[in-house]
MIDO-951924 format. One record per residue (C-alpha): x, y, z. Coordinates in steps of 0.1 Angstrom, whole numbers, plus 5000, padded with zeros to 4 digits. Example, Ala and Ser with C-alpha at 12.3 -4.5 7.8 and 13.67 -1.06 7.14 Angstrom:
<rs>
512349555078;513749895071;
</rs>
This chain:
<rs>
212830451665;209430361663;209030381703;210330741701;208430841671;205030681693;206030891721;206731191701;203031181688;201631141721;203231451737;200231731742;200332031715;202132351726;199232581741;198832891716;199433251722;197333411743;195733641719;196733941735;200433861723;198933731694;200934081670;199534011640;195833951652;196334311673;198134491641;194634421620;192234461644;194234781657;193934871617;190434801611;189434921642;190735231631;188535181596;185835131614;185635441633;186335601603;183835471586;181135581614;182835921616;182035981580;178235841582;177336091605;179336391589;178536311554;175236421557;175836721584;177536861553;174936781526;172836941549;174737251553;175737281511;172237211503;169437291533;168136941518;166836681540;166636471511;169736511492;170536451533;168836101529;170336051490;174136011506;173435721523;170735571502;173435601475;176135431494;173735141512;172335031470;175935051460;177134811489;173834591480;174534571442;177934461446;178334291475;177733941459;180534031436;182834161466;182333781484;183233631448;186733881446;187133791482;187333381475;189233421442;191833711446;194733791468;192833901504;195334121517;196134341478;192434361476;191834451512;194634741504;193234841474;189834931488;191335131518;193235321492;190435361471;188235471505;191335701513;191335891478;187635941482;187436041514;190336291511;188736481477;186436611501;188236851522;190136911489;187237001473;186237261504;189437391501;189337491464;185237571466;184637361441;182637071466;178836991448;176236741455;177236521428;180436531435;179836411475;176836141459;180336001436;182035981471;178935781484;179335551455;182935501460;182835421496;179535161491;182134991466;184934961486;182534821519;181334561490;184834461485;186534481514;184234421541;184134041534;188334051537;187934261567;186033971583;188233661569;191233851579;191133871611;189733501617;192433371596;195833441623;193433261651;193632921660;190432741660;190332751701;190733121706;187933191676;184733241701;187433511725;188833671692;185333721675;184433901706;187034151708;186134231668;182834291686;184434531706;185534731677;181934801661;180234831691;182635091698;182835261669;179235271669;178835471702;182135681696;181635761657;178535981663;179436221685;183136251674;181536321641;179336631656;183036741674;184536741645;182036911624;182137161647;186037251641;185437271605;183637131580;186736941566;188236841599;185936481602;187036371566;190236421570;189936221605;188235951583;190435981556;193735901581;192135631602;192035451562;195635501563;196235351591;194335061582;195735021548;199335031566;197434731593;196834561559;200534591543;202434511571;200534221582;200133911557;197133691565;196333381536;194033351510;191933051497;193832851469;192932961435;192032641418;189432571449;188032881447;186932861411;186132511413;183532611441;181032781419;180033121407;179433441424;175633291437;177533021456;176833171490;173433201480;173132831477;175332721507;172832901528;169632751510;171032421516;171232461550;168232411572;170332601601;171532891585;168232931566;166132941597;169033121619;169433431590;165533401591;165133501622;168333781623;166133941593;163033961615;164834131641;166834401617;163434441598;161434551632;164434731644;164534971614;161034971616;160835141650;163635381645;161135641630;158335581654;160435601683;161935931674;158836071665;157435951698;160236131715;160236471704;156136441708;157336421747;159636721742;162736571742;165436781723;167536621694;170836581720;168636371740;167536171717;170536071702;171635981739;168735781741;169235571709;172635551719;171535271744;171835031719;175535071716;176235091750;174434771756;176334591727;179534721738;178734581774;177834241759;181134191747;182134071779;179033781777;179733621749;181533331760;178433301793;175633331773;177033071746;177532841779;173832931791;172032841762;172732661724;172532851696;168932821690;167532891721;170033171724;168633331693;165333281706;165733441734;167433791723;164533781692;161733761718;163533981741;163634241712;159934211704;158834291741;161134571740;159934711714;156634811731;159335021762;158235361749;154935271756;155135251790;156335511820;160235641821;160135821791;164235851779;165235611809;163135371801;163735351764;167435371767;167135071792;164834851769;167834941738;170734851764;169434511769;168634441736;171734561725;173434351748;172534011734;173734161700;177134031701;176333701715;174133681680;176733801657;179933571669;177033291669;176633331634;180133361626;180633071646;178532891624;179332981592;183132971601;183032601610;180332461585;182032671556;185332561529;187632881535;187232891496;183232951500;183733211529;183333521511;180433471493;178733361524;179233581547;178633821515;175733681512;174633611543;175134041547;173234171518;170333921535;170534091570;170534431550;168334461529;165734411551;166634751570;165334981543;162234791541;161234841576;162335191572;160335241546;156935041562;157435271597;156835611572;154035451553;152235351593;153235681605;151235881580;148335681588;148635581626;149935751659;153835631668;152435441696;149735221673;152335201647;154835041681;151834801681;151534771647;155034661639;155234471671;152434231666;153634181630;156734071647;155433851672;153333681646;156233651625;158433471657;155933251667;156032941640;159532961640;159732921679;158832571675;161632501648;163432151658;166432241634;166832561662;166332361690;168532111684;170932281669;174532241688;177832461691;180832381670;183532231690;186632481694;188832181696;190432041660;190831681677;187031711688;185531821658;187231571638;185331311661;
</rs>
């Protein structure tokens, strides 16, 4: 008995299915893949039609200014919800919720009753239910993979935003063009469909007792300032959203000063997406190539030289490259991260980290924003390039030499390896 228990132990683990056959990982990421597009969709027509009810470039600006503080405020309250309550009932809740919002529009249109308020209440709703669900949206699809197939899985979930990213846009501006109801109601179905993703599909949730014995609502707060890592690794993500957002403005500015027309703009700054969606496939090389560290080194430094590309001859072309290439390390960055966090992280804590660890990275886009306008009025675009470049590269250097980066190691994708 005890020779064929011995012998039993030893046999090798069955290999896992290949995530293609993997149904439940495909039903949610076919569900919030849908949610996603939805989601970009309604960013881009949400203000075409503020625009056309009000001839307002600011009440324009208000929609998403409303929905990004809305997200912010309660997004450390969303990871809390996501580490205490049933993932999947609150991950259909908030598509619901998204749905009903969504769906008053055209409704509204119908019965000429649609207002400014009542589309800022819609910005609300849907910054409330990206608080709440986008943590479970995350945690969801992580939690049907086995630990070996994370690094392949987290890049197809790349594929999904980068995609929706490049495809929302201009689907939106189709749309919009059919009738001013047609992209909501676009937006308002792909919700369904994820909600119906979420139903069918059950995916588990951290143990109650755990999650309240883990701490409060800040607790992703303080897992991340405990961790030299993730404290130096968010760091340098923030520089890098900061200068992006910064050089949005200037850029486009630049631009049209060359005579290039709004289409061609928008192609131009679609380069970024492209690139990411392209950099999908190098995940897996350019985690072999380099460790996380020098990997995040790397695509930061990368950004900042990019940063001067409209600077120099090539015009569109050239920009559009300098975006691709930036955008193509973006994906390597992001399943780094989650990497990361995945592996260092009690499931029970996840929320609130990557909550966290979200409202860090984002908050630092409005700010940049908001530094470009204040250059622009007093500098040319191309000194404000400068400008916000050399801040940059000032910013990159000390941390450049950080040991904790450059010694910092991939988590092993093998259970019997990481347990050493």
């Amino acid at each position: 008995m005890n020779e064929h228990t011995t012998v039993t132990e030893q046999q090798p683990q069955a290999a896992p299915v290949p995530l293609r056959r993997n149904l439940r990982f495909q039903a949610l990421w076919i569900g919030q893949a849908s949610a996603t597009l939805g989601m970009m969709v309604g960013e881009t027509a949400f203000p075409l039609l503020v625009l056309a009810l009000t001839d307002s470039p600011s009440a324009a600006g208000s929609f998403g200014a409303v929905q990004m503080t809305v997200a912010l405020l309660l997004s450390v309250h969303g990871g809390l919800v996501a580490d205490r309550r049933d993932r999947r009932t609150v991950l259909i809740v908030t598509d619901l919720a998204r749905l009903t919002a969504l769906a008053s529009v055209p409704v509204a249109l119908w019965l000429d009753r649609l207002t400014l308020v009542h589309l800022l209440l819609v910005a609300a709703a849907v910054g409330a239910t990206t608080a709440y669900g986008g943590p479970i949206r995350l945690l969801a699809l992580r939690s049907v993979v086995p630990p070996e197939q994370m690094r392949q899985a987290l890049a197809q979930d790349e594929a999904r935003m980068s995609g929706a990213a490049l495809a929302g846009p201009p689907l939106a501006g189709f749309l919009f063009g059919l009738g001013h109801a047609v992209p909501f109601l676009g937006a308002a179905l792909a919700t369904a469909l994820s909600a119906t993703s979420a139903a069918v599909v059950r995916f588990p949730s951290p143990p109650a007792r755990g999650a309240k014995a883990s701490g409060g609502a800040l607790a992703g707060f303080r897992v991340i300032a405990a961790s030299p890592l993730l404290r130096v690794a968010l760091g340098v993500l923030l520089l890098i959203n900061l200068c992006g957002a910064a050089l949005l403005l200037p850029v486009i500015v630049m631009l049209r000063e060359q005579g290039t027309g709004s289409a061609g703009i928008g192609l131009t700054l679609a380069g970024e997406a492209v690139g990411a969606l392209a950099g999908t496939t190098l995940v897996a090389r350019l985690h072999r190539a380099a460790g996380p560290g020098g990997l995040l080194l790397t695509v930061a430094w990368i950004s900042a030289l990019a940063s001067l590309a409209p600077l120099l001859p090539g015009g569109t072309f050239t920009v559009f490259a300098a975006l691709f290439v930036v955008g193509a390390g973006t994906p390597a960055l992001r399943v780094m991260l989650d990497l990361l966090v995945f592996r260092q992280v009690p499931d029970e804590l996840r929320g609130r980290v990557i909550a966290a660890t979200v409202a860090l990275l984002t908050a630092g886009m409005p700010a940049g924003s908001f530094a470009s306008g204040l250059l622009l009025d007093r500098f040319s675009p191309a000194a404000t390039l400068v400008v916000v470049t050399a801040l940059f590269t000032a910013a990159l250097l000390p941390v450049t030499f950080n040991r904790t980066l450059h010694r910092a190691a991939w988590p092993a994708t093998d259970p019997a390896t990481a347990r050493g």
